[in-house]
N, C-alpha and C positions, 0 to 999 in steps of 0.2 A: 966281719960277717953279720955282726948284729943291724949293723948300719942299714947295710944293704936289704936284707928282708923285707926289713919294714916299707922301703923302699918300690922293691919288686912288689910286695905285695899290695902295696899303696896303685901303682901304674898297672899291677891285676884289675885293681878293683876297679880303676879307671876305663880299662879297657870290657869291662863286664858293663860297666853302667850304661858307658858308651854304646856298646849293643845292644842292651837293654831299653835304652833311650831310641835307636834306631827300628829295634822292631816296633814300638809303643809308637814312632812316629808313620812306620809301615803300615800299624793295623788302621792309625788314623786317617792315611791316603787312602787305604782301601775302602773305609766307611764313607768317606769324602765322595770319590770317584762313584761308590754305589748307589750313595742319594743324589749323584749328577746324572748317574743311568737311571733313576728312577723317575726323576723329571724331563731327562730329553733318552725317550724311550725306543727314539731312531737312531743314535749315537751308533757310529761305525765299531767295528771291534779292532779295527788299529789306531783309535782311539785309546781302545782300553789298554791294548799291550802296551801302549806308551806306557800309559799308566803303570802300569804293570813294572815296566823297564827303570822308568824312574824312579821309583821305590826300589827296586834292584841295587843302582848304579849308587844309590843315595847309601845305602846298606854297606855292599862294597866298600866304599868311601871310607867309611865308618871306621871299619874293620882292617881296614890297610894304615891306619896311622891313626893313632888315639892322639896325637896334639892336637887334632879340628874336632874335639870333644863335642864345643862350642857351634861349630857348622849348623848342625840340624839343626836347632832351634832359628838360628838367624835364616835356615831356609823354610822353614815351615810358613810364616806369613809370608814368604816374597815366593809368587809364581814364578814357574818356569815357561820356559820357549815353549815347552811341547803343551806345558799348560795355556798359555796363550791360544797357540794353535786349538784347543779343545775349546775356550771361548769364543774361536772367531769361526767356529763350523755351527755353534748354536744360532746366529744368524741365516745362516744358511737351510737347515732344517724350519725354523720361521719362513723360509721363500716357498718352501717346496709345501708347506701348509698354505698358502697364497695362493697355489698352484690349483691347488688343490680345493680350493674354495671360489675359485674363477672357475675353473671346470663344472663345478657342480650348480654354478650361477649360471648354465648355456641352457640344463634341464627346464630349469622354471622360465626364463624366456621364450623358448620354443612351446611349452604348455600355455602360457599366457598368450603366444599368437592363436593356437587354436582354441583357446575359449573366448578371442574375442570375434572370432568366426562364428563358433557356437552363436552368440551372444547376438550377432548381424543377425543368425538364421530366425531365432525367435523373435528379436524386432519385428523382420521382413513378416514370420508368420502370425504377429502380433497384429498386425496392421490389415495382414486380409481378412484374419475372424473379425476384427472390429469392423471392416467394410462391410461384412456379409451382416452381421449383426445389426447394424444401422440397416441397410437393403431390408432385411426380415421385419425388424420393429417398423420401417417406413409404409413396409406393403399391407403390416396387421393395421395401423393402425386407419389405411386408405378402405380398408376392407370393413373394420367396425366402424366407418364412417359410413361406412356406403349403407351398412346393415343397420347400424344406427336410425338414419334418414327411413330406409323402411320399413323397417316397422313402427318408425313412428307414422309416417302415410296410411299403412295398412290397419294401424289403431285408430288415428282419427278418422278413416271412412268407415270404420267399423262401429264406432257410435253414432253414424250418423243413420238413417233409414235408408234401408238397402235396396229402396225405389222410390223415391218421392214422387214420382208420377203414375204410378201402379195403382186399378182401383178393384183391383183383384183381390177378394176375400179366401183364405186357406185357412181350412179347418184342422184345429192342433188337439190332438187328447193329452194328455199331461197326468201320467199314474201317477199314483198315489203312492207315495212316499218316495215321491224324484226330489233328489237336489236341487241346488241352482245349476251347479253343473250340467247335471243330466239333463235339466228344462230348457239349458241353453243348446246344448246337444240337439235337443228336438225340434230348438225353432230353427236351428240354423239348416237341421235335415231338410226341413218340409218347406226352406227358404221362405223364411219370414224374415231372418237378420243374416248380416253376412260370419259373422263369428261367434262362437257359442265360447270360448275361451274368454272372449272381451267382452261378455256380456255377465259372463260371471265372475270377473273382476270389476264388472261397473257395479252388480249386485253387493260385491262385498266393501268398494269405496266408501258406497254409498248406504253402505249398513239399511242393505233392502233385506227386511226377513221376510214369511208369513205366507208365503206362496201359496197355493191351493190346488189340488185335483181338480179336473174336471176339461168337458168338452170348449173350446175357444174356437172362437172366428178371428182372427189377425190378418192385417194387409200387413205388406212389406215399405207402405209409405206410415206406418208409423213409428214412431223413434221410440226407443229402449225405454225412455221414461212414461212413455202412454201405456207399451208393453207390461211393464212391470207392475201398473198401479192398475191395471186389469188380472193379472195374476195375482196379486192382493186380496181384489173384489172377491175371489170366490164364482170366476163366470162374467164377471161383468161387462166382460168382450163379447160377451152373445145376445147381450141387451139390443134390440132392434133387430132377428132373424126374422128372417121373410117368410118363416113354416118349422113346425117342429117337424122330424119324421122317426117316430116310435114303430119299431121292429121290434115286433112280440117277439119269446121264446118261442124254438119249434119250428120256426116258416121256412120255407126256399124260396129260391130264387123267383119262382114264380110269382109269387105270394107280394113278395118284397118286392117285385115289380109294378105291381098294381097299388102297394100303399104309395110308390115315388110319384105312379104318374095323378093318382088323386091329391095329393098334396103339393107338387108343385107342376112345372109346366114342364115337365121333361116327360117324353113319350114311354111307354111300357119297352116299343117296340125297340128305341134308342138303348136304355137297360141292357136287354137282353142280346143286342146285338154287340155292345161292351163285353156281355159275359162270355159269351164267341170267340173273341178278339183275341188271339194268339198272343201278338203283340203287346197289346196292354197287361196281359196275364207277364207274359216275360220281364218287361218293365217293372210291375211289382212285385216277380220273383225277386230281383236282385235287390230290390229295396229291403223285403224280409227275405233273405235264402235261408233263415232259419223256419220259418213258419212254413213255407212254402216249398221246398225241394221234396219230399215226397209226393205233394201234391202233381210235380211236375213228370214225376214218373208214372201217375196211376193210368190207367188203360182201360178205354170202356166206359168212360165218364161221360157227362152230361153235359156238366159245367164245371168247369177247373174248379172255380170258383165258392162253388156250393161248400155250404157249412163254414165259411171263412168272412163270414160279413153278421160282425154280432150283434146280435139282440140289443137294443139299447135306444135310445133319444137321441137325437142328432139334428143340430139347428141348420136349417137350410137361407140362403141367403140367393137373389135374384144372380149378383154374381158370381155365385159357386160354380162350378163345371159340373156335369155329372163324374167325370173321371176323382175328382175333388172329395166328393160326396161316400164314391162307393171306396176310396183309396181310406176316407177315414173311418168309416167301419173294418177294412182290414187291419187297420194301424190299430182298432182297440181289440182286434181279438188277436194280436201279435203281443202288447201289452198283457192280455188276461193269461197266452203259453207262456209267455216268457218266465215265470215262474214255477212251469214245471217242464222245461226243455231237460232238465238233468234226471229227473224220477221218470221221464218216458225213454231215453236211453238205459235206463238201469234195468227197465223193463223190457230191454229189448224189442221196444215198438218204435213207431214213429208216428208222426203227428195223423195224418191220414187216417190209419190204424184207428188212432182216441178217439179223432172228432166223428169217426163212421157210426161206432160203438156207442159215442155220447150220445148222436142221433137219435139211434133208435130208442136208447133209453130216455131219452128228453120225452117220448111220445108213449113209452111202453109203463112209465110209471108218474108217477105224483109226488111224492113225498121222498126226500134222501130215504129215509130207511130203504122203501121198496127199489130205490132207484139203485143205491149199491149191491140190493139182494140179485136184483133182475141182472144188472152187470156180469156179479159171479154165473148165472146160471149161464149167461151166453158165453163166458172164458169156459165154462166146462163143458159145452157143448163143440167147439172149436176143439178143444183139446182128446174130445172122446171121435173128431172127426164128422160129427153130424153138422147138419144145417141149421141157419140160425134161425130158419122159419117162423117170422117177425111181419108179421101183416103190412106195418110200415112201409116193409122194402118192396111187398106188392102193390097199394097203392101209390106209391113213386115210380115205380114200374108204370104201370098205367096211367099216368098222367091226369089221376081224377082225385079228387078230395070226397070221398064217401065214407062213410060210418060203418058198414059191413062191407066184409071181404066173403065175394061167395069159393064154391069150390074150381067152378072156372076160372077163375080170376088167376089160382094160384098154377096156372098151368102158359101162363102170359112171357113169351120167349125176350127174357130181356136178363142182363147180367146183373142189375139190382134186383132181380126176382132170386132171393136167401130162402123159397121154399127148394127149388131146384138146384142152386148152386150152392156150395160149401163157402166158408172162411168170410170174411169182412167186407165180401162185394166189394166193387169201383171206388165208392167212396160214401162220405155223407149223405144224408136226405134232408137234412136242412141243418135250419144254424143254432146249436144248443148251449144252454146255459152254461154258467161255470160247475153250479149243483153239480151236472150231470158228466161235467168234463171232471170234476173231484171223482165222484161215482166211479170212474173208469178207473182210474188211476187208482183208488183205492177201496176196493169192493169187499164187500162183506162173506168171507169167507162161509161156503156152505156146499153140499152134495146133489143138490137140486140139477134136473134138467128141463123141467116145465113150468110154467105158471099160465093161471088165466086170471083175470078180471074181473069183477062182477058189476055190468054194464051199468044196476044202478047205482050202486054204494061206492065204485072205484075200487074198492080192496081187494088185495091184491094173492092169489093160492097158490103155493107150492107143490112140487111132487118129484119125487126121484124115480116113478115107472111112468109108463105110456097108460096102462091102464088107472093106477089113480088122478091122472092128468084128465083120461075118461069122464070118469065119476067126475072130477071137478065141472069141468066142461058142462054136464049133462043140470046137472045142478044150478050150477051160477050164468049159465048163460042162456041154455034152451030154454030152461023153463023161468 
């Protein structure tokens, strides 16, 4: 019995280790097979039961006869059939990634045909902005060609004299304190040159300063640089005029007809039949529409013209025209409003209006002081609705230059007669100073409705009733 114990218990222990040895080599297939599912993560699951099974049968084995103690080990490095089989399906899953990577290579092919359509379309529309683009640049650059050429034509005939065979003399005023520009301005108005813009880029090429105010004679046959070095002179394009003709303050048209036809050879009757003339008046409307557009609405008038030809010296020349002549007496009393076109709108007047008012005051006073006082009295007599009953407006009425105005006189059926009529009359009575054109425009603030005279001294009496107006009268003039 001793024998044997040791025995049995020796072929226990055998039999323990033995299974012991086979589950150890169980857990090891199973770690095995799991990091073979964890790298082929397609692996079928009768794969795994093999697996499975063959740790099983290995097990069994084991357990049904302890003399192949030794088995497991010598199978643990040597694969089996079914393990084979689980290597040759890892190719197979390799295929089916293949598949799987050919399929997904049809996507980007099919993508790639249509952007290499895309890729046509934007060529193709590549090609016609460039077309159009060349077309555009082709057509600018035939067009600043063309523009090019003229004006270069139109600059060099515009240096040149804008008649060389013209011996026709045009009289230019030139105010005082004109630019080059604006002088260019004027000569080109009154056609003397063909361009006032190139004449005041020739003035500035050529570093012309020093220009000068005053009245000019200029043909159109002479050239920029004759021009210019008479505007220098100070006048000295008037050097050789065939007659001065000085227009006192005060005169009309009358008046001024008799000094043209004694100084030069143009008739009184020529004159006056100008001043008539519809036509020529409308002609130098549009030339001045600022100076002139009230004038062309007044009603009742004489001579459109009257009071709009100013006082001044004006050289006369054999070939001046009369229209020449009286065009640039308007041009310098367009020059003297044009200064105050904006303070007789603020005043709610218009030109007509001033130069009526100037008039009288040119004749009814002497001296600015009197002449702004005398102003106000006639804006407060219009305003209180009286007459401006102004002896002036009856001797222009009557067609006589006398020194007394009797009581008949004042009774003479004519719309310049301001003893009968209210407000500003027709128009002017003749052609007044600047003085008196200021006068108007800015008169001496006062309550007065009267003044007289006194026929020896000039000086000049105020009054704000009809009866001290009396006593003045009686005083300073009767006696």
């Amino acid at each position: 019995m001793s024998k044997q114990h040791p025995e049995e218990e020796s072929f226990k222990d055998k039999i323990l280790n033995s299974l012991n040895n086979s589950d150890e080599e169980t857990s090891k297939n199973e770690r095995s097979s799991t990091r073979q599912g964890q790298q082929n993560r397609n692996s079928s699951s009768n794969g795994q039961r093999e697996r499975l099974n063959v740790s099983k049968e290995s097990v069994g084995a084991r357990r049904s006869g302890g003399a192949k103690s030794n088995s497991p080990s010598t199978k643990k490095n040597t694969p089996s059939k079914k393990d084979a089989k689980e290597v040759k399906k890892v190719p197979a899953k390799k295929k089916l990634k293949k598949e799987k990577v050919d399929t997904n290579t049809k996507v980007p092919l099919s993508t790639s045909s249509d952007e290499m359509q895309r890729r046509k379309m934007r060529q193709k529309e590549d090609r016609i902005v460039s077309k159009i683009v060349t077309v555009v640049v082709v057509a600018l650059l035939v067009i600043g060609g063309i523009l090019g050429f003229s004006v270069y034509r139109y600059v060099s005939s515009s240096l040149q004299p804008l008649d060389t065979d013209s011996k026709k003399t045009i009289a230019v005023e030139i105010p005082s304190g004109s630019s080059n520009k604006q002088i260019g301005e004027i000569l080109q108005e009154d056609k003397v040159i063909k361009s006032g813009m190139v004449f005041n880029y020739y003035t500035k090429f050529n570093n012309l300063t020093g220009f000068q105010a005053g009245s000019y004679h200029f043909s159109p046959s002479m050239t920029l640089e004759e021009i210019s070095k008479n505007l220098q002179g100070g006048g000295a394009g008037t050097a050789g005029a065939d007659a001065k003709l000085t227009i006192p303050e005060g005169v009309d048209i009358d008046k001024i007809g008799d000094i043209i036809a004694k100084d030069t050879k143009i008739k009184k009757s020529e004159f006056i039949d100008l001043m008539r003339n519809e036509d020529f008046f409308k002609k130098t409307q549009a030339k001045y529409p600022d100076l002139l557009a009230s004038a062309a609405k007044a009603k009742g008038v004489r001579y459109r013209l009257e009071g709009y030809l100013f006082p001044a010296t004006y050289d006369y020349y054999k070939t001046s025209s009369l229209e020449d002549i009286v065009t640039q007496m308007i041009d310098k009393t367009n020059t003297v409003m044009s200064a105050y076109y904006d303070t007789i709108k603020q005043k709610n007047m218009d030109v007509q209006e001033v130069l009526t008012l100037a008039s009288l005051v040119e004749k009814e006073g002497v001296t600015e002081t009197d002449r702004k006082k005398i102003a106000q009295v006639f804006f407060n007599r219009i305003a209180a609705g009286m007459p401006l009953q102004s002896d002036i407006s009856i001797l222009y009425a009557l067609g006589e230059h006398k020194e007394k105005v009797y009581n008949k006189d004042l009774q003479v059926d004519s719309p310049y007669n301001l003893y009968t009529n209210t407000g500003y009359g027709p128009g002017p009575f003749d052609s007044p100073s600047e003085q008196s054109i200021k006068a108007v425009l800015d008169p001496t603030p006062n309550n007065y409705y009267y003044f007289v005279a006194d026929i020896k001294t000039g000086k000049v009496y105020y009054a704000e009733t009809y009866e001290e107006h009396l006593a003045l009268v009686e005083k300073y003039v009767n006696n």
